[in-house]
C-alpha positions in Angstrom: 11.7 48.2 9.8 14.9 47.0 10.0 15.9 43.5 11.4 18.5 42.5 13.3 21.3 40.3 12.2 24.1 37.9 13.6 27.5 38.8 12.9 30.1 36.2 14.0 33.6 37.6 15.9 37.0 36.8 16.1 37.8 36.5 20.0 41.0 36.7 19.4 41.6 39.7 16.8 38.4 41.1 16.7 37.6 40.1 13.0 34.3 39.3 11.8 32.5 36.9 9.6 28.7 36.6 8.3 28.9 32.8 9.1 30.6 30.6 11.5 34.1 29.1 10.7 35.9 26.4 12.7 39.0 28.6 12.0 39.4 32.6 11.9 40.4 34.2 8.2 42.5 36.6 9.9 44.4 34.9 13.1 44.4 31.3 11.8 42.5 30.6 15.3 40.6 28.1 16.2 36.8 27.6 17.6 37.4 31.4 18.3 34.1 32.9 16.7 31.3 34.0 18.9 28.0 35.0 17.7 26.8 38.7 18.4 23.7 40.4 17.4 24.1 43.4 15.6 21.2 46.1 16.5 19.6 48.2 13.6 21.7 51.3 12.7 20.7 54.7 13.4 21.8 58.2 13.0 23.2 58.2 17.0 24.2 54.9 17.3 27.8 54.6 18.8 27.7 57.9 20.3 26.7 58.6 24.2 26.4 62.1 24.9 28.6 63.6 27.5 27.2 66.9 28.6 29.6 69.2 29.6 32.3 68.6 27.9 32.5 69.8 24.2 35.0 68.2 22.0 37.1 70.7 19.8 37.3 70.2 16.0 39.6 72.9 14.9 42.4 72.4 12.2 45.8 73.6 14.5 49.2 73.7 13.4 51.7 72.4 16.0 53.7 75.7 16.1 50.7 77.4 17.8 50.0 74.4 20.3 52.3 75.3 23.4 53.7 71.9 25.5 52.5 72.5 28.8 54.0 70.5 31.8 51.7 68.0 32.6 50.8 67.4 36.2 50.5 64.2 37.8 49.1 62.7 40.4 51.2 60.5 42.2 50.4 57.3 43.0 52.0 56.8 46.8 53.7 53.9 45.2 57.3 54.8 43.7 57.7 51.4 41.9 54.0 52.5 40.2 55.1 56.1 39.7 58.5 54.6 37.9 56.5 52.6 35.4 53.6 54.9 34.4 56.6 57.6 34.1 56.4 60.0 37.1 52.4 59.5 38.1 49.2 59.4 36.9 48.7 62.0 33.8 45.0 63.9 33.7 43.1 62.4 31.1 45.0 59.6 30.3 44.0 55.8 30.0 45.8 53.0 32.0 45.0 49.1 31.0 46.4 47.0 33.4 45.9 43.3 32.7 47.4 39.7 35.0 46.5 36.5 35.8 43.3 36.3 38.2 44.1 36.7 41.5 47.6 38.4 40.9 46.4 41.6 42.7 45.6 43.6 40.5 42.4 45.2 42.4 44.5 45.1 46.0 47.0 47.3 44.1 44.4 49.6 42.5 42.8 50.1 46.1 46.1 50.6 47.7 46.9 53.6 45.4 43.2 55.0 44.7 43.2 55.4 48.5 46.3 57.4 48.4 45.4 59.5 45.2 41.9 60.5 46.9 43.8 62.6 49.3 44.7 64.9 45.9 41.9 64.7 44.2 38.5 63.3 43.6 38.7 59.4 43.2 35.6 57.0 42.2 36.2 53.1 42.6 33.5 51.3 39.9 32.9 47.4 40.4 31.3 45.0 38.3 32.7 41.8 40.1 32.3 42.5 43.4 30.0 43.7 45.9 30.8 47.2 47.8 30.6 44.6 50.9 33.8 42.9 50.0 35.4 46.0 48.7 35.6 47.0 52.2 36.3 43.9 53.6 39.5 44.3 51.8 40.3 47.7 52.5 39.8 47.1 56.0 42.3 44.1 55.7 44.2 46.2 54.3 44.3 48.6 56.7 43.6 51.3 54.4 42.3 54.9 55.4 38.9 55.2 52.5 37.4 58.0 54.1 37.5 59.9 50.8 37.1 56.9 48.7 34.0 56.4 46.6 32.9 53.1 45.3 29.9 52.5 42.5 29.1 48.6 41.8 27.4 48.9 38.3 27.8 47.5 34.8 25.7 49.6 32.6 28.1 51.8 30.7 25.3 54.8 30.3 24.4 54.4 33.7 28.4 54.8 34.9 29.0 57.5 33.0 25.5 59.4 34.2 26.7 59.1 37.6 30.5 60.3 36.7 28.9 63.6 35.6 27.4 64.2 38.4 30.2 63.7 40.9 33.3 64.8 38.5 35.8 62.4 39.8 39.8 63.3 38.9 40.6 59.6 38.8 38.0 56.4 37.9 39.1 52.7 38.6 36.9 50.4 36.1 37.3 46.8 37.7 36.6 45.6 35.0 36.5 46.3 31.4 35.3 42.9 30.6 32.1 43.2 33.3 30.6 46.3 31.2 28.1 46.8 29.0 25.9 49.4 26.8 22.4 49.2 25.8 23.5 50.6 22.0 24.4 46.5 21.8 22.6 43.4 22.1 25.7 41.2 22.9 26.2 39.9 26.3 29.1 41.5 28.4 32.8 40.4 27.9 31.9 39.8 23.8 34.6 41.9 21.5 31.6 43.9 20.5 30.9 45.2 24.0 34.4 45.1 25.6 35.4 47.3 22.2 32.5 49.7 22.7 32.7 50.3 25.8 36.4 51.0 26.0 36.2 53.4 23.1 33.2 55.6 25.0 35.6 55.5 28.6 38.5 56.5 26.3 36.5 59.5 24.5 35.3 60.8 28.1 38.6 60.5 29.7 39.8 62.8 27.0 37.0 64.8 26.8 36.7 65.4 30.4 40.7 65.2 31.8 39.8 62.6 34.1 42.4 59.7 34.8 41.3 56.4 34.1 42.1 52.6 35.3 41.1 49.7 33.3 40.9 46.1 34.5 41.4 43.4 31.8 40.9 39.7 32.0 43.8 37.8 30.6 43.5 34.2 28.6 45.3 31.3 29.3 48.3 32.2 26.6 48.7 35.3 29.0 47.2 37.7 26.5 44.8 40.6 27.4 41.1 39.1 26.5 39.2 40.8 23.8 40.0 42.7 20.6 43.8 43.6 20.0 42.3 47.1 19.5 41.6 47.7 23.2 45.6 47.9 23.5 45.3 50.4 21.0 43.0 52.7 22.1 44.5 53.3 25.7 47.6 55.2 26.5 49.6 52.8 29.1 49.5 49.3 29.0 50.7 47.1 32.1 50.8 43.6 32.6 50.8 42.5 36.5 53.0 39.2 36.6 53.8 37.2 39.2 54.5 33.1 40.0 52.0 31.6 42.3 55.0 30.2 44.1 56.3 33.3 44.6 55.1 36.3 46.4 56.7 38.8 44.5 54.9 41.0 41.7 56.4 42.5 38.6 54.2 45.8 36.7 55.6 45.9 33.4 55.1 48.9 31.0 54.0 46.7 27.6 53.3 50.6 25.8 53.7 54.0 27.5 52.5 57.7 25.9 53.5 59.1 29.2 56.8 57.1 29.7 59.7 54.7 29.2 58.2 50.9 27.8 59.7 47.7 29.4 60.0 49.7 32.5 59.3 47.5 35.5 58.2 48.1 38.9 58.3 45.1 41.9 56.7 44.4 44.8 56.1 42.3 47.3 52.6 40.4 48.4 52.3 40.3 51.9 49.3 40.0 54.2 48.6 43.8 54.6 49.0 43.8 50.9 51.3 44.5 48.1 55.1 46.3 49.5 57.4 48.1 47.7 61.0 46.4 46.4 63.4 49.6 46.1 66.1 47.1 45.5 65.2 44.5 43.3 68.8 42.9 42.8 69.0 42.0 46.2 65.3 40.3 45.9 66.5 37.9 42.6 70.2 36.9 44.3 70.6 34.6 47.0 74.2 35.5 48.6 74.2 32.3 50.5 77.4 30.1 50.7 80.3 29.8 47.9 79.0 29.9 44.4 78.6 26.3 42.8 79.9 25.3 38.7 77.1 26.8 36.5 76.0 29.7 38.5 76.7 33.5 37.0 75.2 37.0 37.9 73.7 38.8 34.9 73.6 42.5 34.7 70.3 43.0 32.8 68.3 46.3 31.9 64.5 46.9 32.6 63.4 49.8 31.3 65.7 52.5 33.0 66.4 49.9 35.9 69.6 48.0 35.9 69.1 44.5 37.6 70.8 41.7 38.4 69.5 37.9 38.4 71.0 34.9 38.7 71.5 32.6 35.8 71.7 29.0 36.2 72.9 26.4 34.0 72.8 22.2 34.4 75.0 20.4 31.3 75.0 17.1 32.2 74.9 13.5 29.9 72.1 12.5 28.0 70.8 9.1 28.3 69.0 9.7 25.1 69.1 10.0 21.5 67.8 13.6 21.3 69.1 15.6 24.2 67.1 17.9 26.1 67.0 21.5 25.7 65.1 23.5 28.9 64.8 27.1 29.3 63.1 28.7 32.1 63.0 32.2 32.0 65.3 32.6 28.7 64.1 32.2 24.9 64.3 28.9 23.9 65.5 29.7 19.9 68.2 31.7 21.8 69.7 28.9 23.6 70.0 26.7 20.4 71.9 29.4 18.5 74.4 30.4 21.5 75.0 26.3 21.3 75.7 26.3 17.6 78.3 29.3 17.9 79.5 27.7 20.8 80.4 24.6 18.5 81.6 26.4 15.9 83.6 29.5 17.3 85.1 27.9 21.0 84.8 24.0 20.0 82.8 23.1 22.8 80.1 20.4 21.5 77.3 19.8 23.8 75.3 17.7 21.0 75.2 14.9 23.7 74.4 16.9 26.8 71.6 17.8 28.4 70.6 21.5 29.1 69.0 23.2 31.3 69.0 26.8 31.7 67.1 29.1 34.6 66.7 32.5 35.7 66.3 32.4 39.4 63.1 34.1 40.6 60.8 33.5 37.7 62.0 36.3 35.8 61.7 36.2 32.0 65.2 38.0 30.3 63.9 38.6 26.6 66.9 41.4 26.0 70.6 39.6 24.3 73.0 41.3 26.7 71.8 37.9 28.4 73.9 35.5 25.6 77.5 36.0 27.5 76.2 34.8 31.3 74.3 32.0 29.3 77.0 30.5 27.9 79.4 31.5 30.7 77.0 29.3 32.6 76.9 26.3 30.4 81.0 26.2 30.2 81.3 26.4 34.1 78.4 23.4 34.6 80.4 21.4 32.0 83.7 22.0 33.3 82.7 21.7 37.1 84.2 24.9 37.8 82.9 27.2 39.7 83.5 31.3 39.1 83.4 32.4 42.6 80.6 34.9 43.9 82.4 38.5 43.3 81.8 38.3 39.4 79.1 40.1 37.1 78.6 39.1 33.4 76.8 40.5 30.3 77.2 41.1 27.0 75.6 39.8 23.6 76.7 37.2 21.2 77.1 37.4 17.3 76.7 34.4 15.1 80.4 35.0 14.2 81.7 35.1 17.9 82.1 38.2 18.4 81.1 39.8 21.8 79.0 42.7 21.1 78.4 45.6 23.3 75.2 46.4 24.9 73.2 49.7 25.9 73.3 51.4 29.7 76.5 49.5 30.2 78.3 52.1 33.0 74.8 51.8 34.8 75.1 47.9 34.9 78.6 48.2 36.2 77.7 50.5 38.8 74.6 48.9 40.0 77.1 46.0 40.7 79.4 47.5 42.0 77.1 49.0 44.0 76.1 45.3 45.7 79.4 44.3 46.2 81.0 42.8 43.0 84.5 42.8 42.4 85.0 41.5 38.8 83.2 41.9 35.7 83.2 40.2 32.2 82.0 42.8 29.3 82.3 43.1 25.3 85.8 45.1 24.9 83.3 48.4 24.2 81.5 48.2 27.3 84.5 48.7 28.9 84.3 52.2 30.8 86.7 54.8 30.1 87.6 55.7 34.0 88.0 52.6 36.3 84.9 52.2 38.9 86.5 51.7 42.0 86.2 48.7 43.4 86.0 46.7 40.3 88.4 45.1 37.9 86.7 44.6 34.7 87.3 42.3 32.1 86.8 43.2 28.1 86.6 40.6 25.6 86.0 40.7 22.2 85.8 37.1 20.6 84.3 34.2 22.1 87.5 32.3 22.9 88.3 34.5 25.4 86.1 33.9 28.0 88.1 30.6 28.5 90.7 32.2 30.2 88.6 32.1 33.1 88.5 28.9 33.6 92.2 27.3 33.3 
């Protein structure tokens, strides 16, 4: 008879090792290795059946497969329709993942309790009780008439039940709470959380049923469990949000069904999370004059054009090594922009401190955010303010050039859309017919820019 074994895994990349490391062979991380009992193999192990639904093997060629429209189910949520791409597909597999208490499960409930109006919708639990479940639904306010709930963790047991009742739509809140007897680790190992993923993701296909996975995040903001699970699904989303703040951000990380890096925002209130149809007006406090360091960026999301405020503080260091801050902007970004800056415009900051923020607590990762930076950093040092009616973007080249960037026209008009008058742009972003309204300004080299400000 067979014996079972201990197989040590990565927590972090889902590797594996016969015996316990302080540091993983694959990741380079540390005291990541958990111990998980492997069962005996058998002939079915891996596999749950799933009667009803027979998987075809058939060789195809993709002339004789005919694209059909897909239908979706929509959400009731525009800003969650935008970033899944138009809806919910049938049988397609949405991990959404953020910090605890973000709201991810209040958003879930709002739109389950919408979709269960078009179709069949099942609500499954393994962190909470159906009692407080309703508890927030009623807070809510939420009309669940048609909403079905399951609290259970057993995978076999989940999916026995799913047959039974056919559901168009399951909510699994959340992956990490699940388990399957075909394993002997406890729930929320790789092992299990891998497992049980790839068995939701084979019936979701299998069947056509829409799926919604819950993941746990670590500390470094990262989805918890095997880098696979990312993978294997079809959408992921990341639900971010400052606990300062009440807004929420649903970013599209990967999209089958979509555009990626598309963002919807929202709004937590106390009957739950609100729709932002106008983001740019959310990140921009028109209060007052403008003071020195303070420019509008025109930055793109996805297929959204946004606009954020950038702030910059050049002031004198007291010390030896300067500080260099960025809040909301990439740190190795800000020391290149300050080495061109030198080099191409003369401007030496080497004994200034700098501090750079994007109001709002959104993170920029795109370089159409280089010109507003340093725009920013020449009005702080100057003391001179730029006024309020003036938009900026545009990228940087380590040879001072001004390069263009992509959805340019959009960016103008969003702006112009809000009220700005003025606009500084690479020389190719320039548009070809005037947008009324606006005077734009093209530059090409980084000396330019100073005009501006004399």
């Amino acid at each position: 008879m067979a014996k079972t074994k201990s197989v040590y895994v990565c927590n972090d990349c889902g590797a594996s090792s016969p015996k316990w490391v302080g540091q993983c062979p694959s990741c380079n991380a540390w005291n990541s290795l958990t111990e998980n009992v492997q069962a005996p193999s058998s002939p079915r192990r891996g596999v749950i059946s799933i009667d009803g639904f027979a998987s075809r093997t058939e060789i195809q060629t993709l002339d004789n497969i005919k694209p059909e429209d897909l239908t979706r189910y929509s959400t009731g949520l525009e800003e969650l329709d935008r970033v899944l791409g138009g809806g919910m597909v049938p049988g397609s597999v949405v991990l959404l993942g953020g910090d605890p208490g973000i709201g991810k499960s209040t958003l879930l409930l709002q739109a389950l309790t919408t979709m269960s109006a078009q179709t069949q919708t099942l609500y499954v639990t393994g962190e909470e009780s159906a009692e407080q479940v309703a508890m927030r639904a009623h807070r809510l306010d939420l009309d669940s008439k048609s909403l079905q709930i399951m609290t259970e963790n057993g995978l076999e047991r989940i999916l026995q039940g799913v047959q039974q009742h056919k559901p168009g739509i399951i909510v699994i809140d959340s992956i990490q709470t699940l388990y399957t007897e075909l394993l002997q680790s406890a729930p929320g190992s790789v092992s299990q959380v891998r497992e049980c993923a790839a068995q939701l993701v084979r019936f979701a296909k299998q069947s056509g049923t829409a799926l919604y996975l819950v993941g746990h995040v670590t500390k470094e903001g990262a989805l918890a469990g095997p880098r696979v699970l990312e993978h294997m699904v079809d959408t992921v989303l990341y639900f971010e949000g400052e606990a300062s703040n009440s807004f929420r951000i649903v970013r599209a990380i990967k999209n089958r069904f979509g555009a990626v890096n598309e963002i919807g925002v929202f709004v937590m209130s106390e009957t739950g999370l609100r729709e932002v149809n106008n983001p740019s007006a959310l990140f921009l406090s028109r209060q007052g004059d403008r003071v020195s360091g303070d420019v509008v960026l025109a930055t793109q999301e996805g297929t959204r054009p946004l606009l954020v405020e950038v702030q910059a503080l050049v002031d004198s260091s007291p010390h030896n090594n300067p500080r260099r801050v960025c809040v909301g902007l990439d740190q190795n970004r800000l020391a290149m922009l300050l080495a061109v800056l030198h080099r191409h415009a003369d401007v030496s900051l080497s004994d200034y401190d700098v501090f750079i923020n994007v109001v709002g607590g959104v993170r920029i990762s795109e370089t159409g955010s280089d010109l507003a930076v340093v725009v920013a950093m020449v009005s702080s040092l100057r003391d001179q303010p730029l006024g309020k009616d003036l938009v900026v973007f545009g990228e940087i080249g380590l040879g001072g050039e001004i390069r263009p960037v992509q959805r340019g026209q959009e960016r103008l008009q969003e702006a112009a859309k809000l009220g700005f008058k003025r606009a500084m742009v690479a020389a190719a972003n320039k548009p070809k017919q005037a947008i009324k309204g606006m005077d734009v300004i093209a530059i090409k080299r980084l000396g330019e820019l100073f005009q501006l400000f004399q």
